[in-house]
C-alpha positions as CSV (number, residue, x, y, z in Angstrom):
1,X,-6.8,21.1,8.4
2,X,-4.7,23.1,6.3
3,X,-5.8,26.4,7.6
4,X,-4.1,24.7,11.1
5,X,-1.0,24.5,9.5
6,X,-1.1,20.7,9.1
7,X,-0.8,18.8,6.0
8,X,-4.1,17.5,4.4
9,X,-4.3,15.0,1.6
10,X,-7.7,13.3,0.8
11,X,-8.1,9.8,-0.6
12,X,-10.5,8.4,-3.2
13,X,-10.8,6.1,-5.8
14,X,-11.1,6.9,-9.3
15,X,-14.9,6.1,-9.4
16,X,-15.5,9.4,-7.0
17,X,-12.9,12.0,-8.1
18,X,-15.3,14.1,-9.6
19,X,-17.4,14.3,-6.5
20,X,-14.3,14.5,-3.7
21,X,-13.6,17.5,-6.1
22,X,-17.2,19.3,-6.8
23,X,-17.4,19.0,-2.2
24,X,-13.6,20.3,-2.2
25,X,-14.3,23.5,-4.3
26,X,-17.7,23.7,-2.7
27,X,-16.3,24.0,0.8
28,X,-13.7,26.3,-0.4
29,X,-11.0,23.6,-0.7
30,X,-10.4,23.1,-4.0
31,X,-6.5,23.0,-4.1
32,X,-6.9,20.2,-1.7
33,X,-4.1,17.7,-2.4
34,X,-5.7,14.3,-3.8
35,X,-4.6,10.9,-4.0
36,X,-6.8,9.0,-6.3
37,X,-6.8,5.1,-6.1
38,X,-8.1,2.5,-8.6
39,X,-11.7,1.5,-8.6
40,X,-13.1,-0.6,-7.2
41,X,-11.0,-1.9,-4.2
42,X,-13.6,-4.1,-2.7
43,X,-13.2,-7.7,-3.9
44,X,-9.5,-7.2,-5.0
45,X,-7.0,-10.1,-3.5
46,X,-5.4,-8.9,-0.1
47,X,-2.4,-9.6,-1.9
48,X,-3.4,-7.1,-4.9
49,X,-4.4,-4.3,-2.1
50,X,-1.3,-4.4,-0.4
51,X,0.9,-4.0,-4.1
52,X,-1.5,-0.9,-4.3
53,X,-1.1,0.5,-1.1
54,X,3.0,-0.2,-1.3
55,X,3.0,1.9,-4.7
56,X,0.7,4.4,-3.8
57,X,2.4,4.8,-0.2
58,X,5.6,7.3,-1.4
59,X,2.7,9.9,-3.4
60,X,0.8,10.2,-0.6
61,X,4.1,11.1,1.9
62,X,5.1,13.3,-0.9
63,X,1.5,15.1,-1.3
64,X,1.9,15.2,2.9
65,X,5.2,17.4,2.4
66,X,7.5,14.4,3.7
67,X,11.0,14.6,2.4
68,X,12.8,11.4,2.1
């Protein structure tokens, strides 16, 4: 998406890092922006998610090149 001029930011738990990265610099992406989540997810509280995805929200508009 980059290469189109628009902002890309990939998503992925902690447990897979190491692989989102080995496929990014693989397919010649490797300064892909990444926001990395804690692992697992599955099984969390909805309420626990949510306190996750509210924290984690402002990094990944920053990594996306939105100013407040």
């Amino acid at each position: 998406m980059e290469e189109l001029s628009k902002p890309a930011v990939v998503v992925v738990t902690a447990e897979f890092v190491t692989i989102a990265s080995q496929i990014a610099r693989l397919t010649g992406h490797a300064s892909l922006k990444r926001l990395v989540l804690p692992y697992p997810l599955e099984g969390l509280p909805e309420e626990e998610v949510r306190a996750i995805a509210q924290r984690t929200w402002p990094e990944l508009l920053r990594l996306l090149g939105v100013r407040p």
